[in-house]
DRENFIDREN-78240 format. One record per residue (C-alpha): residue in three letters; x, y, z. Coordinates in steps of 0.02 Angstrom, whole numbers, plus 50000, padded with zeros to 5 digits. Each point is the difference from the previous one (the first is absolute). Example, Ala and Ser with C-alpha at 12.3 -4.5 7.8 and 13.67 -1.06 7.14 Angstrom:
! DRENFIDREN-78240
> ALA, 50615, 49775, 50390 $
> SER, 50069, 50172, 49967 $
This chain:
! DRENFIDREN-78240
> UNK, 50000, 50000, 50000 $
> UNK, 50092, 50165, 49954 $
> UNK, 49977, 50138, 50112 $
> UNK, 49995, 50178, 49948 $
> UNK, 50136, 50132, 50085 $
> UNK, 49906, 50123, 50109 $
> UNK, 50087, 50142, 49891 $
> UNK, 49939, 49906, 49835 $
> UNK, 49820, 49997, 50075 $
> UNK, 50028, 50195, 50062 $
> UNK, 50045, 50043, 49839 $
> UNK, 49849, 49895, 49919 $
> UNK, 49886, 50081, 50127 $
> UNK, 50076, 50192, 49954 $
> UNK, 49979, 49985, 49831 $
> UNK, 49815, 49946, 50010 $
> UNK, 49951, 50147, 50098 $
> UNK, 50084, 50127, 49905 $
> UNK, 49921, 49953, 49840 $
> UNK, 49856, 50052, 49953 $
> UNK, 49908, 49843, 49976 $
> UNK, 50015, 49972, 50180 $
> UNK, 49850, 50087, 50064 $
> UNK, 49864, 49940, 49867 $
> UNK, 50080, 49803, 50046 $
> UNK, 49972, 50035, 50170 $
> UNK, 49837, 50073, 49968 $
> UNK, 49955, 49866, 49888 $
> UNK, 50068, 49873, 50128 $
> UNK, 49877, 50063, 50161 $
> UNK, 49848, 49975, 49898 $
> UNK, 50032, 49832, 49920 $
> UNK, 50018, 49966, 50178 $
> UNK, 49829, 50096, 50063 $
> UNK, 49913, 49906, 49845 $
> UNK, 50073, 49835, 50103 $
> UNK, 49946, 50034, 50144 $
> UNK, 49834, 50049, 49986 $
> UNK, 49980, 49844, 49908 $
> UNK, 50041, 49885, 50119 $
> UNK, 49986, 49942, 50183 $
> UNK, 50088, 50170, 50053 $
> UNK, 49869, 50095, 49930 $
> UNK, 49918, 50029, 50160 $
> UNK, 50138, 50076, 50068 $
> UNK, 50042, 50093, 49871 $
> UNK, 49821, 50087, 49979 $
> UNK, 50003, 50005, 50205 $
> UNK, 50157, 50112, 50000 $
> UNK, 49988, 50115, 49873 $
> UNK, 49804, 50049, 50008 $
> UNK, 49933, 49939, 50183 $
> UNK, 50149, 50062, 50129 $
> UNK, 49978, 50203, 50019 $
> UNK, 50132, 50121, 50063 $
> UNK, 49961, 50145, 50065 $
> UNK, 50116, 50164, 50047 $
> UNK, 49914, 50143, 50084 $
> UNK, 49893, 50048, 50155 $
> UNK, 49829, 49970, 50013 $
> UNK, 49944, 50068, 50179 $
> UNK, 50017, 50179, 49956 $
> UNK, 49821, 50065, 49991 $
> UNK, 49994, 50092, 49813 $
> UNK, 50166, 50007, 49986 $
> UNK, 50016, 49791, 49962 $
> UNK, 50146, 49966, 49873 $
> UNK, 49993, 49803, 49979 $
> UNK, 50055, 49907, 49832 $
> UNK, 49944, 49835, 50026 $
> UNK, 50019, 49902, 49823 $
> UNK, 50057, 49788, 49958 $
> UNK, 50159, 49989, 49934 $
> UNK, 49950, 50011, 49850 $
> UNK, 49949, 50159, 49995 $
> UNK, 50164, 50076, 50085 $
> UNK, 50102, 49911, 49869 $
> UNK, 49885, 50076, 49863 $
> UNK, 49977, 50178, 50085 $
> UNK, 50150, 50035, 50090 $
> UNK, 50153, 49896, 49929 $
> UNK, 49930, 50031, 49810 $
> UNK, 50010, 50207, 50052 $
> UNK, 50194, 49967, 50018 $
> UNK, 49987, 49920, 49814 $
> UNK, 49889, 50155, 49944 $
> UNK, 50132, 50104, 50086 $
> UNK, 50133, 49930, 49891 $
> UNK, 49898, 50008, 49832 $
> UNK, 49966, 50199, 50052 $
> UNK, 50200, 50025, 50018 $
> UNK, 50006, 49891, 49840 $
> UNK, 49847, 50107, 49902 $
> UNK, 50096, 50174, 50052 $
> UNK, 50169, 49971, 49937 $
> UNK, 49955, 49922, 49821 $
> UNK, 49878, 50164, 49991 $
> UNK, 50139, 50123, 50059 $
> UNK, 50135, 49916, 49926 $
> UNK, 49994, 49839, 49935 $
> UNK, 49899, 49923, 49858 $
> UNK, 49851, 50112, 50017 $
> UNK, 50076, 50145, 50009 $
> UNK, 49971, 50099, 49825 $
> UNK, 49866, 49975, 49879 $
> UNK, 50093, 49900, 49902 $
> UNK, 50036, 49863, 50124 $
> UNK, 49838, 50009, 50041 $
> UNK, 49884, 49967, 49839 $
> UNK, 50041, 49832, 49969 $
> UNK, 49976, 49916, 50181 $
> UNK, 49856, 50137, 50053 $
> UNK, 49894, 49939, 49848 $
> UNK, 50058, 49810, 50025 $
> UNK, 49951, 50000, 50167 $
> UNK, 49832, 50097, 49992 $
> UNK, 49941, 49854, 49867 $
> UNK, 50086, 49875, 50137 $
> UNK, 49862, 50076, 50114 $
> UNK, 49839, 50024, 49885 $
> UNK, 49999, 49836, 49902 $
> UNK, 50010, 49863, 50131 $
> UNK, 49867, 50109, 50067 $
> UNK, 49888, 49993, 49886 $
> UNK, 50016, 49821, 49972 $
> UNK, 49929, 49983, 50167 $
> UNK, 49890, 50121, 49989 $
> UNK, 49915, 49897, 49836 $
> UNK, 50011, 49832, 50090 $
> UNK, 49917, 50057, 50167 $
> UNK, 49879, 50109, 49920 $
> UNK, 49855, 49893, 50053 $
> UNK, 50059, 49996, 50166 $
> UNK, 49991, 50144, 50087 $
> UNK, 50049, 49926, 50158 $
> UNK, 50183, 49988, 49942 $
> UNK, 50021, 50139, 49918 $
> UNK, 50085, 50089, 50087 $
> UNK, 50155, 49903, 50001 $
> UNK, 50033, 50068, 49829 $
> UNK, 50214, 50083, 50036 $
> UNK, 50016, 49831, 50064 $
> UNK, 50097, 49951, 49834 $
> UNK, 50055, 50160, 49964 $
> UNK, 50167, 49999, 50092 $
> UNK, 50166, 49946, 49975 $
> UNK, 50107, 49897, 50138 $
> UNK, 50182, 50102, 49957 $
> UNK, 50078, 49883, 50103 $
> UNK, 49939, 49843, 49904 $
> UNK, 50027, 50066, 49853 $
> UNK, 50197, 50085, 50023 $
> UNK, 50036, 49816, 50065 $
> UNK, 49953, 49938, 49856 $
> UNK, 50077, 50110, 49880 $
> UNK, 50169, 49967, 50103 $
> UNK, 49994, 49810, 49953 $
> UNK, 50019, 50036, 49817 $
> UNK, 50105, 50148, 50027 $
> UNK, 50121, 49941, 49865 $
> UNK, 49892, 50030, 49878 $
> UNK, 49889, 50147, 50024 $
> UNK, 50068, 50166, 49979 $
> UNK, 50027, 50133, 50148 $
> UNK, 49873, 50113, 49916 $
> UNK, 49858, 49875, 50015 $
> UNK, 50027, 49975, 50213 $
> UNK, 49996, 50195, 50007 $
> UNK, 49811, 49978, 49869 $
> UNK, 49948, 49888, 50129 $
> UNK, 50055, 50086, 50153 $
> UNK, 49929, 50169, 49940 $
> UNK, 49822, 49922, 49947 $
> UNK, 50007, 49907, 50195 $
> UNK, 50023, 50158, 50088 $
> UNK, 49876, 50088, 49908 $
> UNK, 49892, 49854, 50008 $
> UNK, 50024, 49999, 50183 $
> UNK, 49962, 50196, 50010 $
> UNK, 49838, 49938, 49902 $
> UNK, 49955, 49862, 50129 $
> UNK, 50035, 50148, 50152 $
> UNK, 49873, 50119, 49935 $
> UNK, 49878, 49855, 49983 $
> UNK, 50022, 49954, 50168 $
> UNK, 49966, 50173, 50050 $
> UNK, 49862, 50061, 49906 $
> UNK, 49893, 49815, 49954 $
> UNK, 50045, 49902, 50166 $
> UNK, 49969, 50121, 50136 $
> UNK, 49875, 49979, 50147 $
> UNK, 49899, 50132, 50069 $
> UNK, 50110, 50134, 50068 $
> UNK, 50046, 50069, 50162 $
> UNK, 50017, 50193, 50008 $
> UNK, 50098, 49998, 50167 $
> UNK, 50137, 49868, 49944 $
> UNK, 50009, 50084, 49820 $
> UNK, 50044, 50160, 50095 $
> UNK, 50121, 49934, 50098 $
> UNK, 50096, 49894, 49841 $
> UNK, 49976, 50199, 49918 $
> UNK, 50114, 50070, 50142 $
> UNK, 50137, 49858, 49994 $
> UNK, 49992, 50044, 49810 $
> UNK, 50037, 50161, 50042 $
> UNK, 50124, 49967, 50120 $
> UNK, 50085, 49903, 49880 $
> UNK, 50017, 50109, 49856 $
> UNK, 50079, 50138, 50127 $
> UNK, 50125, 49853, 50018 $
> UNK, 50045, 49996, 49833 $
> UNK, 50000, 50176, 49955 $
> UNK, 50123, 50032, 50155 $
> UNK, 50113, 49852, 49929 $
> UNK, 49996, 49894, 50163 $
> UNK, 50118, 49869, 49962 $
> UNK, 49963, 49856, 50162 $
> UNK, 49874, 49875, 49938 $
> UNK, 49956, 49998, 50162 $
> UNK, 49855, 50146, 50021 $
> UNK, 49933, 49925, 49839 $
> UNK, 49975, 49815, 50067 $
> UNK, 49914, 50067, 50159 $
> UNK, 49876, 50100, 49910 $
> UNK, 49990, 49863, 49874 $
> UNK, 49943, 49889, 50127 $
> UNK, 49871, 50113, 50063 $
> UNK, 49949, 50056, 49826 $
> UNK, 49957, 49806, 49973 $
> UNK, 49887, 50005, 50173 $
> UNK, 49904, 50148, 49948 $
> UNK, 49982, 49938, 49803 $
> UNK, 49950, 49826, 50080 $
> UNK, 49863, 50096, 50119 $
> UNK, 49929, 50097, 49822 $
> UNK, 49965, 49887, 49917 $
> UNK, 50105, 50040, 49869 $
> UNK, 50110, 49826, 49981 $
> UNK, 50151, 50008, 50108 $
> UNK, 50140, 49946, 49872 $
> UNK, 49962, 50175, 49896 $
> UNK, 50091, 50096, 50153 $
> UNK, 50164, 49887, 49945 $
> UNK, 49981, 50104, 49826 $
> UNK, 49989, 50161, 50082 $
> UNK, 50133, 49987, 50124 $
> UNK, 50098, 49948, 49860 $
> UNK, 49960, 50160, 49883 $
> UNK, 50087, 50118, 50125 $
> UNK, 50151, 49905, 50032 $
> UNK, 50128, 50113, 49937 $
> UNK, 50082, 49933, 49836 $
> UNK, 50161, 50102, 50001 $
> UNK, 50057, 50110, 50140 $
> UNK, 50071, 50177, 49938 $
> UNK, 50208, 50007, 50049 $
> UNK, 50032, 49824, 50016 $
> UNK, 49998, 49837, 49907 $
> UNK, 49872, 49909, 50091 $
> UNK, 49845, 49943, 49932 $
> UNK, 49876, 49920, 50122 $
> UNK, 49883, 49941, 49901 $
> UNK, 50112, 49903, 49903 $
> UNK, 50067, 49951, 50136 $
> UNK, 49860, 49925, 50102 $
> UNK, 49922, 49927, 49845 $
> UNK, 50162, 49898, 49996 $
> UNK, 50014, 49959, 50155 $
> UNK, 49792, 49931, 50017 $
> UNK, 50015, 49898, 49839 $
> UNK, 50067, 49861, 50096 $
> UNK, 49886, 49987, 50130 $
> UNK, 49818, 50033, 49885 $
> UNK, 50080, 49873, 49861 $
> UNK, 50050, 49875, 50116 $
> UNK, 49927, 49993, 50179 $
> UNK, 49804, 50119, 49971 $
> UNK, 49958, 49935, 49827 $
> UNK, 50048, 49828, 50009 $
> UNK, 49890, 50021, 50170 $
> UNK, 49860, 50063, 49914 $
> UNK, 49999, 49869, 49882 $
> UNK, 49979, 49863, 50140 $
> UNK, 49869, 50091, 50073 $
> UNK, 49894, 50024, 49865 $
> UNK, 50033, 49881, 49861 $
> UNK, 49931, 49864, 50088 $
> UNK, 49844, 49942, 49919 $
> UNK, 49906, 49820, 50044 $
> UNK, 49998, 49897, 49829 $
> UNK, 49865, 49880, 50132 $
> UNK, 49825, 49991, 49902 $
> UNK, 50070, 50082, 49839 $
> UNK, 49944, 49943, 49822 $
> UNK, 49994, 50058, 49837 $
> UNK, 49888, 50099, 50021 $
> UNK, 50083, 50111, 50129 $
> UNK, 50104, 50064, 49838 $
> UNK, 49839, 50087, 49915 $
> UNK, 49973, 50082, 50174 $
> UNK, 49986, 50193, 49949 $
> UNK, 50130, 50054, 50102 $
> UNK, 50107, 49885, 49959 $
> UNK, 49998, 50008, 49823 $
> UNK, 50002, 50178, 50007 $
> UNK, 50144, 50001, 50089 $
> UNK, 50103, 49866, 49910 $
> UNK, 49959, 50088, 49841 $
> UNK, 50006, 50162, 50021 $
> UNK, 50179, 49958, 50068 $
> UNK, 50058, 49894, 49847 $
> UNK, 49886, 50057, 49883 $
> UNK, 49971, 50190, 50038 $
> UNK, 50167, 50043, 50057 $
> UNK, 50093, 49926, 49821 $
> UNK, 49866, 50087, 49896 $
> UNK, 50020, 50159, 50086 $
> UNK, 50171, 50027, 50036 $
> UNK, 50065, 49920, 49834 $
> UNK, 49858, 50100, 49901 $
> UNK, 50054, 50162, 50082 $
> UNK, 50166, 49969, 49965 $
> UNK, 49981, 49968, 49816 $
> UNK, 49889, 50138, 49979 $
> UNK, 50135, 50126, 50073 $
> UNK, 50149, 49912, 49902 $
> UNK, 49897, 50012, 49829 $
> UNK, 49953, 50168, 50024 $
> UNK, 50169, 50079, 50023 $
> UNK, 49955, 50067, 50171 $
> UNK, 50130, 49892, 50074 $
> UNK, 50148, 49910, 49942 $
> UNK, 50024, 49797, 50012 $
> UNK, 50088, 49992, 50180 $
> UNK, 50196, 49974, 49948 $
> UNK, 50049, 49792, 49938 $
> UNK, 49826, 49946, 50030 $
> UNK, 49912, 49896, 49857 $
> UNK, 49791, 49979, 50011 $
> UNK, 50012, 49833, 50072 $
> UNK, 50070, 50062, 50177 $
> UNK, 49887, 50145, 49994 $
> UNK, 49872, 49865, 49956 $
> UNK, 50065, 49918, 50133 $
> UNK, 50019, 50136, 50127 $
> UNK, 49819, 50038, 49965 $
> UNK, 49953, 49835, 50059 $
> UNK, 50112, 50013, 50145 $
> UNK, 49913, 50159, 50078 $
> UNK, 49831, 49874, 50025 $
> UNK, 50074, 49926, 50134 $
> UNK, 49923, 50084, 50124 $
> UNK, 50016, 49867, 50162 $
> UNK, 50029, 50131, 50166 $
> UNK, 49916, 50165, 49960 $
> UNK, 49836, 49893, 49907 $
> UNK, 50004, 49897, 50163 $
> UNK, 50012, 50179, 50088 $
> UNK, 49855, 50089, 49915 $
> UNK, 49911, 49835, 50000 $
> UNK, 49980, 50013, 50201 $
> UNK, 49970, 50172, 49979 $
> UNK, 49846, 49958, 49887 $
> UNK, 49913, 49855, 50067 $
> UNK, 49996, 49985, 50191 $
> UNK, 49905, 49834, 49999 $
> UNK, 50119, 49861, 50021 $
> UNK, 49903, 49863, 49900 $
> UNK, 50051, 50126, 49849 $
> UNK, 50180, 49995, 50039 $
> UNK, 50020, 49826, 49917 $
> UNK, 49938, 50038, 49826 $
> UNK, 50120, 50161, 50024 $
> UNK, 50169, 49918, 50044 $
> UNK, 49947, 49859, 49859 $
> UNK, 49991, 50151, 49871 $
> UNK, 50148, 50088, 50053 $
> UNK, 50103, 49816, 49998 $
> UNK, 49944, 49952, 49835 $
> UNK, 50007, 50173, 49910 $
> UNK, 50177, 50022, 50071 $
> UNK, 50050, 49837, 49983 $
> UNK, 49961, 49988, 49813 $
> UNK, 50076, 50168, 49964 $
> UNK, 50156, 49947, 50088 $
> UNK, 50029, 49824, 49905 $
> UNK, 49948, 50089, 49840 $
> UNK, 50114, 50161, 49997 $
> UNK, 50144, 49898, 50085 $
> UNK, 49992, 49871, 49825 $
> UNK, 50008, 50147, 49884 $
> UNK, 50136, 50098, 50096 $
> UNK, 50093, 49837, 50029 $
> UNK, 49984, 49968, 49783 $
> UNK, 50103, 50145, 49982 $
> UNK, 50156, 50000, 49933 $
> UNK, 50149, 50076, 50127 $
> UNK, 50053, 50160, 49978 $
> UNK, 50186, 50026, 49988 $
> UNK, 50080, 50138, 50123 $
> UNK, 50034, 50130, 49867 $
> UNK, 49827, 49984, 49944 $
> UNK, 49940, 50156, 50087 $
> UNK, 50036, 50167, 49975 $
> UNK, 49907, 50122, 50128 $
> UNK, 50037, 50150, 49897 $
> UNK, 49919, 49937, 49847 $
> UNK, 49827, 50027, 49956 $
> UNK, 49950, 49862, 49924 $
> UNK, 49838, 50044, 49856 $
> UNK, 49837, 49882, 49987 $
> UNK, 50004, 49865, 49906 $
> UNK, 49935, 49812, 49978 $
């Protein structure tokens, strides 16, 4: 029996979780196992755990004054751990508009349009198939996100031969896709509001935009009114993950006189913890759907097949359409190396939409016998897109290293 060398296995073990495939395995990993375990003896436990045992943080003996969150674990996974991952796409959204790949009207055309038909079509596919059922209607952004994390690990295992310009395509149309899915949240899957609470999230706004206008530097002052911000967003009504965006937004991005940049910064120093400890986390608590009393016939469930479809369907046809549209018409050029197939490809790629569709999912139905015909859309949408845009990518021939040049333009062309 040959036994590895601890430094081999180090090594081994460093690699894997600096690349980027690392988080979408993981990710991938903790629901393969949720999917196991609520399908077999363990299931009890597993249900039990997640949805039955509350935690609560607060007081509840003070007269008017009560402050008690009292939610399963569920829940604090979903509303307080996914705020840190909202945080991180907030830093993530600001940069590529100030500075990165959003940041001129040029960079902006071809993954703005791409992403707005990522969002509309798989819509509207489940709009048409639960148009008789009003019921479930309103589960209709289920399908229209993308899961960036998924999708980036994916893209990484064929890295050889996709170009760099086509992980910056896919990484602009995810953050405005995600930008999408936020505004969504706020303005379609609200509850009623709270005037007191919304006041009090107004004045930690405030507070933190003085913040960044004075150019504090300590994240500090920023993570304590984050943390109330999230209590008083929670209290609205308003759901709690939006106050990640907004601390986010007035984290400076570049301090005047020095070389710092915290946003940057903290963005780089979260990734590791949201790709591989919160959204692998997620994924076990919330991918795991009962296959027990399942047929057929539990695939033409409305929901379902509006989800699956809109995902693999609505997302190709949008994205891909979109894209060809802007190519054609000269209001964008071909991103640099890339041939149709891997936008093709790419296009097929945004549909998997596996954490922010299981996200907006329990945002939209409440009722937990619904939950199953949502998690069996979401897997089999982004399960299909995934095998399908991983064959095409992985048909391509390798690109050689001098292949690229990032000051050429490259003109549209078959």
């Amino acid at each position: 029996m040959r036994i590895i060398p601890y430094q081999a296995t180090k090594h081994y073990l460093d690699t894997f979780f600096k690349s980027e495939a690392s988080g979408g395995i993981l990710l991938m990993l903790a629901s393969i196992i949720a999917i196991i375990m609520a399908n077999s003896p363990l299931s009890g436990y597993y249900n039990y755990f997640f949805n039955e045992v509350d935690f609560r943080i607060g007081f509840s003996d003070l007269g008017e004054y009560d402050f008690l969150l009292q939610k399963p674990l569920v829940l604090w996974i979903n509303d307080g751990l996914m705020a840190i991952f909202f945080f991180m796409i907030g830093l993530e959204i600001k940069q590529e508009i100030m500075t990165g790949s959003l940041s001129s009207k040029d960079k902006l055309i071809l993954p703005g349009l791409a992403a707005i038909g990522g969002m509309v079509f798989p819509a509207l596919v489940y709009y048409f198939i639960n148009i008789d059922s009003p019921q479930t209607m309103h589960g209709w952004a289920i399908p229209a996100a993308t899961d960036i994390a998924f999708a980036l690990g994916i893209l990484a295992l064929v890295s050889s031969r996709v170009p760099v310009s086509l992980k910056v395509l896919l990484t602009a149309i995810a953050v405005i896709d995600d930008l999408g899915a936020i505004l969504i949240i706020a303005f379609f899957y609200t509850d009623g509001l709270i005037l007191e609470a919304l006041m009090l999230g107004a004045f930690i706004v405030f507070i933190l935009f003085l913040l960044n206008v004075f150019g504090v530097k300590s994240y500090s002052p920023y993570i304590i009114l984050g943390i109330v911000l999230w209590a008083a967003v929670l209290k609205s009504g308003v759901h709690a993950t939006l106050a990640g965006v907004l601390v986010a937004f007035f984290i400076p991005l570049r301090l005047k006189d020095d070389s710092d940049q915290p946003c940057e910064k903290l963005a780089h120093d979260l990734h590791p913890w949201v790709a591989l400890v919160i959204l692998p986390l997620f994924g076990f608590a919330n991918a795991g759907v009962s296959f027990q009393g399942m047929g057929l016939d539990a695939l033409l469930d409305p929901i379902t097949l509006g989800i699956a479809l809109g995902l693999f369907v609505g997302k190709q046809v949008g994205v891909f359409g979109f894209l060809w549209l802007t190519i054609k018409s000269g209001l964008s050029p071909k991103p640099l190396g890339a041939t149709w197939r891997q936008l093709y490809a790419l296009s097929i790629l945004c549909g998997i939409g596996f954490t922010m569709s299981l996200f907006i999912g329990g945002l939209a139905f409440s009722d937990r016998e619904l939950q199953a015909s949502i998690r069996l859309g979401v897997l089999i949408g982004s399960i299909a897109s995934a095998t399908l845009a991983y064959g095409l990518l992985r048909s391509c021939p390798k690109r050689s290293m001098d292949e690229e040049n990032p000051v050429e333009i490259v003109k549209e062309g078959i």
